[in-house]
C-alpha positions in Angstrom: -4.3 -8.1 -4.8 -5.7 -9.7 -1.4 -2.0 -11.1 -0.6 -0.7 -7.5 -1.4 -3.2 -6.2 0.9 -3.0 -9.2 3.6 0.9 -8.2 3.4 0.2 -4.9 4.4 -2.0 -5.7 7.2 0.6 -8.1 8.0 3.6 -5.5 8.3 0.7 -3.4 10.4 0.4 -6.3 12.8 3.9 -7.0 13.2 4.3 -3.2 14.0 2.1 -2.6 16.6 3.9 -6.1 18.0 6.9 -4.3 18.1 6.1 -1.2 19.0 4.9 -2.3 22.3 8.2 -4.0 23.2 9.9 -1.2 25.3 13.4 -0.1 23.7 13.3 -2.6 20.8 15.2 -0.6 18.0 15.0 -3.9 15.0 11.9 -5.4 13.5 9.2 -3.0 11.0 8.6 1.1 11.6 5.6 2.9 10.7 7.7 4.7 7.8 9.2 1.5 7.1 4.8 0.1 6.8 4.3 3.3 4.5 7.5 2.8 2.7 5.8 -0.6 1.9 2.8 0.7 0.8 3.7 3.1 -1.5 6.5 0.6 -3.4 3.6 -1.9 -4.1 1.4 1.1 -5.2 3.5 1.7 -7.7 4.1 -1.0 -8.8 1.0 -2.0 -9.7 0.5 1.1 -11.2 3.7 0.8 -13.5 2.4 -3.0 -14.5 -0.9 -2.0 -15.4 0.5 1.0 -17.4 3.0 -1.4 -19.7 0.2 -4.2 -19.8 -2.2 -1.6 -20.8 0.5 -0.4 -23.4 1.3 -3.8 -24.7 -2.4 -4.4 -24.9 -3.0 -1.2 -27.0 0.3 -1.8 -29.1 -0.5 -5.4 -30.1 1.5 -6.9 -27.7 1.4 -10.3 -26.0 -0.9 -9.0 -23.0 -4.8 -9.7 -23.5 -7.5 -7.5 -22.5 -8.3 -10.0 -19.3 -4.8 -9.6 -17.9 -5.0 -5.5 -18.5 -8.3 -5.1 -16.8 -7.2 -7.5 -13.9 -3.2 -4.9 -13.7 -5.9 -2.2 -13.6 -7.8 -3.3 -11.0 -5.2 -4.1 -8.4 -3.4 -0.8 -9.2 -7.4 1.0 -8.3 -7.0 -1.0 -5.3 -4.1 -0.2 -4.1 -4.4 3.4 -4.9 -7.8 3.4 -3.0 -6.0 1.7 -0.1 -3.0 4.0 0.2 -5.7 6.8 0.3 -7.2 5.3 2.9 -4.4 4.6 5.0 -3.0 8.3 4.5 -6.4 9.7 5.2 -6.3 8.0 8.8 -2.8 8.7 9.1 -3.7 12.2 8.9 -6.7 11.8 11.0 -4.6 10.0 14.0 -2.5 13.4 13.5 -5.2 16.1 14.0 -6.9 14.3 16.7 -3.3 14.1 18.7 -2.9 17.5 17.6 -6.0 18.5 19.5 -5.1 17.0 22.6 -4.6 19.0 25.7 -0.9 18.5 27.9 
């Protein structure tokens, strides 16, 4: 779960990178960053769904590797509700501003 948040952070880094070079259309956006984090959130929520069902069913998955699927799809949840909670944030404060 670290690399999938180190990722993240990474892709954050590289954007503000970018977005500080005047007129460069390539490299990582901000919905590009969020496009990220919302693929890997789902992911991990769809594996620890079929390990918890394979689990539950009899399958091959054991409890240790449900419980560890559950916890990085938590995780990740909890981060992407972070993230949109500043996002939104960043947007009523620049709302607020005075032109």
């Amino acid at each position: 779960m670290s690399n999938d948040i180190s990722q993240v952070g990474n892709g954050l880094q590289a954007l503000s990178a970018k977005s500080s070079a005047p007129g460069s259309k390539d490299g990582p956006t901000l919905s590009r960053a969020f496009e990220q984090i919302f693929e890997e959130t789902a992911k991990n929520i769809q594996k620890a769904d079929e390990t918890a069902l394979q689990m539950n069913s009899g399958g091959e998955a054991d409890l240790h590797e449900a419980m560890i699927a559950m916890e990085k799809a938590d995780i990740s949840l909890r981060l992407l509700v972070q993230v949109r909670n500043k996002a939104v944030d960043a947007y009523k404060e620049i709302m607020r501003m005075q032109v």
